[in-house]
N, C-alpha and C positions, 0 to 999 in steps of 0.2 A: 515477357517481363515488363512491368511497369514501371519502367526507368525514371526518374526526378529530375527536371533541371536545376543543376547548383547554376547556374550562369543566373539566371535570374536574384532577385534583391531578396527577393521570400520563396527558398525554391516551395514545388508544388506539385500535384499529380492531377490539379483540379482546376486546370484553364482559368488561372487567377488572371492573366495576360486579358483574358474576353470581357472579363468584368470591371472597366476601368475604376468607378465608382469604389467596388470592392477593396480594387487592389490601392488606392488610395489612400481609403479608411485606416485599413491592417498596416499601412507603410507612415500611416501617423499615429498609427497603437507603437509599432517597433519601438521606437527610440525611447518610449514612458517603458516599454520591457526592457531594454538594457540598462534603463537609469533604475529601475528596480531590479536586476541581478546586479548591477555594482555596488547597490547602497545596500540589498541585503543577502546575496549570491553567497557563494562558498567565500569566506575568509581569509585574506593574506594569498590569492589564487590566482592574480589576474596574469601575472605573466611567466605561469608554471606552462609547458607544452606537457599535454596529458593525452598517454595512450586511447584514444575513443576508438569508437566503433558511430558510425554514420550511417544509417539509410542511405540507401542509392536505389533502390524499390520498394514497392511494395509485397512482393512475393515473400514467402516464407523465409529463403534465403536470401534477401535484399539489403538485408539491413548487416549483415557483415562485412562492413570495410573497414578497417583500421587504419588507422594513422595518426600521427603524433599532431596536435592541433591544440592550440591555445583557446579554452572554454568560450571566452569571449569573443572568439570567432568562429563558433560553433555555428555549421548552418541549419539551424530552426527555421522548420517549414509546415508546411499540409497538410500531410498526406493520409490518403485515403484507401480503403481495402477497397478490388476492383467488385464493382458491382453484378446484379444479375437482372437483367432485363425485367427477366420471366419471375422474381421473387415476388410470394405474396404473404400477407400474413398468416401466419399460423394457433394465434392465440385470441382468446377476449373474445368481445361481441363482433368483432369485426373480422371474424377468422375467416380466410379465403377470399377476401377483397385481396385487388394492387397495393404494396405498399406505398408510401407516401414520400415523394421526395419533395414538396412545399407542404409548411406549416397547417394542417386545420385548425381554421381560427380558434371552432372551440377548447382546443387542445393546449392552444400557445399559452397561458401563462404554467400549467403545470409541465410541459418542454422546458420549458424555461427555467424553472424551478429546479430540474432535472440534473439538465447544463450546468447552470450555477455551481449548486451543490459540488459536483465531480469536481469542474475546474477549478474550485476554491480548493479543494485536498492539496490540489499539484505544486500551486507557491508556497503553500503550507509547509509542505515538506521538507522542501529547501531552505525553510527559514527554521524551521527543526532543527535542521543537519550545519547551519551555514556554521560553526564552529569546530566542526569534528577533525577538518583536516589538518586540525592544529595539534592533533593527538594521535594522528593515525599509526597502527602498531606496524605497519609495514609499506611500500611506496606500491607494491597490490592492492594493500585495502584502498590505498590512498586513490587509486584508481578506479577502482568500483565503485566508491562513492562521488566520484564526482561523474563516474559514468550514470549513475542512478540521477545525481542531481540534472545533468545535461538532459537525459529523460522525460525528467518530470516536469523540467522547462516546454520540452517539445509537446508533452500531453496539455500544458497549459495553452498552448497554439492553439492546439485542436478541437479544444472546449471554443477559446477566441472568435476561432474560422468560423465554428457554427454561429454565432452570438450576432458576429457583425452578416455573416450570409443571409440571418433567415430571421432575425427580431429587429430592423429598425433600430430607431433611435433607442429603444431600450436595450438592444443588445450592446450596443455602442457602448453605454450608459453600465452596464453589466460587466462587460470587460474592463473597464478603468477600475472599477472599483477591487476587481477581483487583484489590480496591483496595488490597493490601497489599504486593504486589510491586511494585516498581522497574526502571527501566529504568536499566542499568548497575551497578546494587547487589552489591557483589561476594558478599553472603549471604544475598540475596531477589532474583536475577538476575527479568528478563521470558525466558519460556519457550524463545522461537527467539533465535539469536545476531545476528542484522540488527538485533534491537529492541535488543540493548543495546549500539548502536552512538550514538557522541555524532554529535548532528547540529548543529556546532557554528556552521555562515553558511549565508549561504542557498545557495550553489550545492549545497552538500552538501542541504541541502534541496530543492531542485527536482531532482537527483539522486533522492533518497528518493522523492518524488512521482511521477515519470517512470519508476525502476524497481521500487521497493520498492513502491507502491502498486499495479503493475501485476499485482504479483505477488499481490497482493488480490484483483485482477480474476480471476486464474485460477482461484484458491480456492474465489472463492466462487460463478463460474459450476461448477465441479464439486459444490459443494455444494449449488447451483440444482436439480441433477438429484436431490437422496437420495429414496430412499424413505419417510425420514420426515420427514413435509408440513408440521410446523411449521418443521423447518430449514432446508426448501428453499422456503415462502414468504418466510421473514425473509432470508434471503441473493438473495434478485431485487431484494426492494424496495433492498437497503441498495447493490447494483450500479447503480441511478438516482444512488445520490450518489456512489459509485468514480470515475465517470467524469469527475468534474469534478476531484476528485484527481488525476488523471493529464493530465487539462488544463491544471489551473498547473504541475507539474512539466515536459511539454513545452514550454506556451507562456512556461516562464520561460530555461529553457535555450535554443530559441532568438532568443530577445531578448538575452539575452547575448550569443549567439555574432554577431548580429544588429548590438551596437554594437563588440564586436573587430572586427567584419570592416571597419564604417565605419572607426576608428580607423588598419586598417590599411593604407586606401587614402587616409587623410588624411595619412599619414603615410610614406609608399609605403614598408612595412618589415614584415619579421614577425620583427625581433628580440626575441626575449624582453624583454630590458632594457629595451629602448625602450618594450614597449606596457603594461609593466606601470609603468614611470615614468607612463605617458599616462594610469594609474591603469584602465589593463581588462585583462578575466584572460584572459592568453595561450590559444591553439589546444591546444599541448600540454598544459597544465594543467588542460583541459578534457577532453581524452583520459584522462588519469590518473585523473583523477573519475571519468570514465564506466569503467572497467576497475575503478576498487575496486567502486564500488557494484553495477554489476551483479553481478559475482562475488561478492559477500557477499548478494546474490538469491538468484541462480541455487542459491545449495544451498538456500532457502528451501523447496525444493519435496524436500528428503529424500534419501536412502539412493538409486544407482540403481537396485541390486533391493532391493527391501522384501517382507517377508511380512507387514506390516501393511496397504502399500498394497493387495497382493492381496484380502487378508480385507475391506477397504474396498467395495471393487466387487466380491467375492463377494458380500456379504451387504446391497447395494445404500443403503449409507451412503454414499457416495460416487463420482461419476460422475468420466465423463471432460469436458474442455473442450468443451460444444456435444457432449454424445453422442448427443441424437438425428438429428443430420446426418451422421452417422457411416455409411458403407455399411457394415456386416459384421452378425452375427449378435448382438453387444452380450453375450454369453455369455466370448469370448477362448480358450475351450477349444481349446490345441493352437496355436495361433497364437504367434508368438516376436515378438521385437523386439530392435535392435543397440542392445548400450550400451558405453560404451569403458572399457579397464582399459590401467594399463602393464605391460608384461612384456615383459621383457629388452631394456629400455632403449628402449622403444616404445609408443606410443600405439596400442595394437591394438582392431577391432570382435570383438564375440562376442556369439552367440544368445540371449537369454534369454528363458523363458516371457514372454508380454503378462502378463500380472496382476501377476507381480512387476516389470514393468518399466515399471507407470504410474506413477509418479514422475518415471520419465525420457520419457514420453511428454506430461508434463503441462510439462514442463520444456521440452520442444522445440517444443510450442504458443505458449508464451511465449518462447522463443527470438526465432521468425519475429514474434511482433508485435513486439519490442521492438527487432528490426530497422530494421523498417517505420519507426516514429517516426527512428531514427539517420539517415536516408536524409533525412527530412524536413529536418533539421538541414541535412545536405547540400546541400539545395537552396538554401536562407537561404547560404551558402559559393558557390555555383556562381550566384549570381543575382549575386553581391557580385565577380565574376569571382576568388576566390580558392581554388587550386588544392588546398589543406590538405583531406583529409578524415578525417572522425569514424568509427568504428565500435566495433562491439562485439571485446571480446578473444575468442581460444578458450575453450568451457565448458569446458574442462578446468581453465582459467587462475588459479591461486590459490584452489583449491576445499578447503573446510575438511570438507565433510561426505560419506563413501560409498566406492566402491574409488577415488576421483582422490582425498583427500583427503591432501595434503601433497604431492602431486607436485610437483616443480619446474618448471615451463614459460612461455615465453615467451607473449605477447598473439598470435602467428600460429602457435603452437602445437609449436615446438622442445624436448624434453623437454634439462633442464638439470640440470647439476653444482649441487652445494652452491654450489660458491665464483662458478659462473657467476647463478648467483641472487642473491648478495650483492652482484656487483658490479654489476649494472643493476638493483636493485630499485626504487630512485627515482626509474629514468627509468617507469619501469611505472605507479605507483601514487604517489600525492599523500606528497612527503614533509614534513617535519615548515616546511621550510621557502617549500613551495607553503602547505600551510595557515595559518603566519604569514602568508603574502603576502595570501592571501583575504581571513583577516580582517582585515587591514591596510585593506580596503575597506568594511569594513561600519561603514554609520553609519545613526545613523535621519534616514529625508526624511519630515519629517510636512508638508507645506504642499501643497496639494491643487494635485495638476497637476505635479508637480515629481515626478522623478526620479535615484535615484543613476547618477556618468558612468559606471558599467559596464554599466547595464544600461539597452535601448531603450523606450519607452514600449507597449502594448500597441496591438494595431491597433483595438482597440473594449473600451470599460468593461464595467464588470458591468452587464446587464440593458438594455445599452444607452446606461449614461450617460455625461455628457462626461468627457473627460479632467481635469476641476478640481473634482469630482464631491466632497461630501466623505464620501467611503466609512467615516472611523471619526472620530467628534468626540470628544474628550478633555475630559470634564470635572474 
């Protein structure tokens, strides 16, 4: 087991103590990181003791310690998946070389690029959510999202770690700024267009969780495979705690959909009016959710031909999803892949080389998972004997980035007029008065065991404990 010392000021798993210079730098980054979780951290939280879960290794089962800790003195550290001597690469031009644990210069500024990117998501998100816990429907949720926020605090470390270890003054230079941008800031925006999206109740939040975080999970298993082994150590470990992110976002969506369905066999109706008087958020208005938020994903993954994604897995910076279960030669030379374009008033396929088409190859990876969970939802509807079902819209459907980028089309994928787009946009996508309705619901339930009426209690607490458990005491 690869045990962490907390004794240390930044614990670590990566002999930050040998590198005095190092640990210097990161110990005069810290204090600009707590003065940015105070000034923009979870909300009205600083002297709540909340149920966490901590890293104490790096193995699979490491990171399950619990104990009641005040956020603000959360120990944010390092930590790194243990490495393998003997690893080599498996992908690109470079396939079957040693991988790389110092920078190749010609590499460094797309690394860097790379880094940037990821760790810009992680305070993003935080600044997303930093309002929610003024709303939470139960002191569980209230828990898991601050256990997600703590999280994405420590994956912001880990982007840091690399920044200042292995880029010089520009990493330096990299890492401040990554606490200087804003998410929504119309003149210091967050990097990708999802982050500076308002995540303003929680449905849009367990939305966020369920898809946006998944889209994490693809990232940073492509990132799992690079050639250079500090990024692809720091992106396994930070994948143990992704998945728990994507946990409360599914297991909150269907708890939702979980108390509609009762409501609407309490009530034998699936009038809108009626079940949102009954104060739970209608089937459709749940659909509309799930159609924005994926679609403001799904371009999360880029351009669908890119010459950057190429030069990515050319030069073995980045893999594909699980590339080495991959049958084929890991090279791509000559192999194509279909990606879609409109012309002439059509949703047409056409060939493009595989390198420039992994964006859209990584995009349909995650496709099919995030399918998978919508189906699940399904079942929670079909167990409830009600006959309404959930799915994902066409990837085409309201795509801001690549050759679909402003295409008009409907959720089953009808290429549309101007005007035919203006008149159904609100039955598509959440309008201004579903989102009043949302938050028309959100209240804080702070009393342990208790629940808001939209949404079902969880079939089992964190770590096992009861439902009256008191997961965040407020002092």
């Amino acid at each position: 087991m690869a045990a962490i010392n907390y004794s240390e000021k930044i614990p670590n798993n990566v002999n930050l103590g040998e590198d005095r210079a190092l640990q210097r730098a990161l110990e005069q980054w810290q204090p600009q990181f707590i003065n940015w979780w105070d000034d923009i951290g979870p909300a009205d939280s600083a002297n709540s003791e909340v149920y966490l879960r901590t890293a104490i290794s790096v193995d699979p089962q490491g990171w399950a310690h619990f104990s009641h800790v005040k956020m603000r003195d959360y120990r944010w550290g390092i930590f790194l998946h243990p490495g393998d001597s003997e690893r080599r690469i498996h992908f690109g031009d470079h396939k079957g070389e040693k991988v790389w644990n110092e920078v190749p210069g010609e590499y460094r500024a797309n690394l860097r690029r790379i880094i940037v990117t990821q760790g810009d998501t992680e305070p993003a998100s935080v600044e997303q959510q930093r309002h929610l816990g003024l709303t939470a429907p139960s002191l569980y949720d209230l828990r898991n999202l601050y256990q997600i926020n703590v999280e994405e605090g420590r994956h912001l470390w880990a982007m840091v770690y690399l920044l200042h270890k292995h880029f010089g003054r520009d990493g330096r230079e990299e890492a401040e700024a990554l606490l200087v941008r804003r998410s929504g800031d119309e003149n210091n925006p967050r990097i990708l267009g999802a982050f500076n999206e308002a995540t303003p109740d929680w449905l849009s939040f367990f939305m966020f969780t369920y898809f946006t975080d998944r889209d994490g999970k693809f990232q940073l298993c492509a990132l799992a495979e690079s050639a250079f082994e500090p990024l692809a150590r720091t992106t396994r470990f930070m994948l143990t705690e992704e998945a728990h992110h994507m946990f409360v976002g599914e297991s909150g969506i269907a708890r939702i959909i979980q108390r509609t369905a009762q409501r609407m066999n309490e009530l034998k109706t699936d009038d809108v009016g009626r079940l949102r008087a009954a104060g739970v958020i209608d089937l459709p208005t749940i659909q509309r959710y799930i159609n924005f938020h994926y679609s403001v994903t799904i371009d999360l993954f880029g351009a669908d031909e890119s010459s950057n994604a190429a030069t990515f897995y050319n030069t073995g910076l980045k893999g594909r999803y699980e590339e080495a279960k991959r049958a084929d030669d890991h090279m791509l030379q000559g192999q194509t892949y279909k990606v879609l374009e409109a012309r002439d008033g059509q949703l047409v396929e056409k060939d493009v080389p595989m390198r420039n088409a992994l964006n859209e190859v990584l995009r349909d990876d995650y496709i099919k998972d995030s399918v998978a969970g919508v189906e699940r939802w399904n079942r929670v509807l079909e167990k409830a004997g009600i006959s309404f079902r959930l799915r994902v819209p066409h990837k085409a459907f309201h795509r801001q980035i690549g050759a679909l980028s402003g295409v008009k089309l409907s959720p089953d994928g009808q290429l549309l007029s101007d005007a035919q787009w203006n008149a159904n946009a609100d039955a598509w996508l959440p309008s201004p008065q579903d989102r009043a309705f949302v938050a028309s619901l959100m209240g804080p339930v702070v009393e342990p065991g208790k629940f808001a009426n939209w949404i079902a209690p969880p079939a089992m607490g964190v770590n096992r404990q009861s439902a009256d458990f008191d997961y965040v005491r407020f002092n």
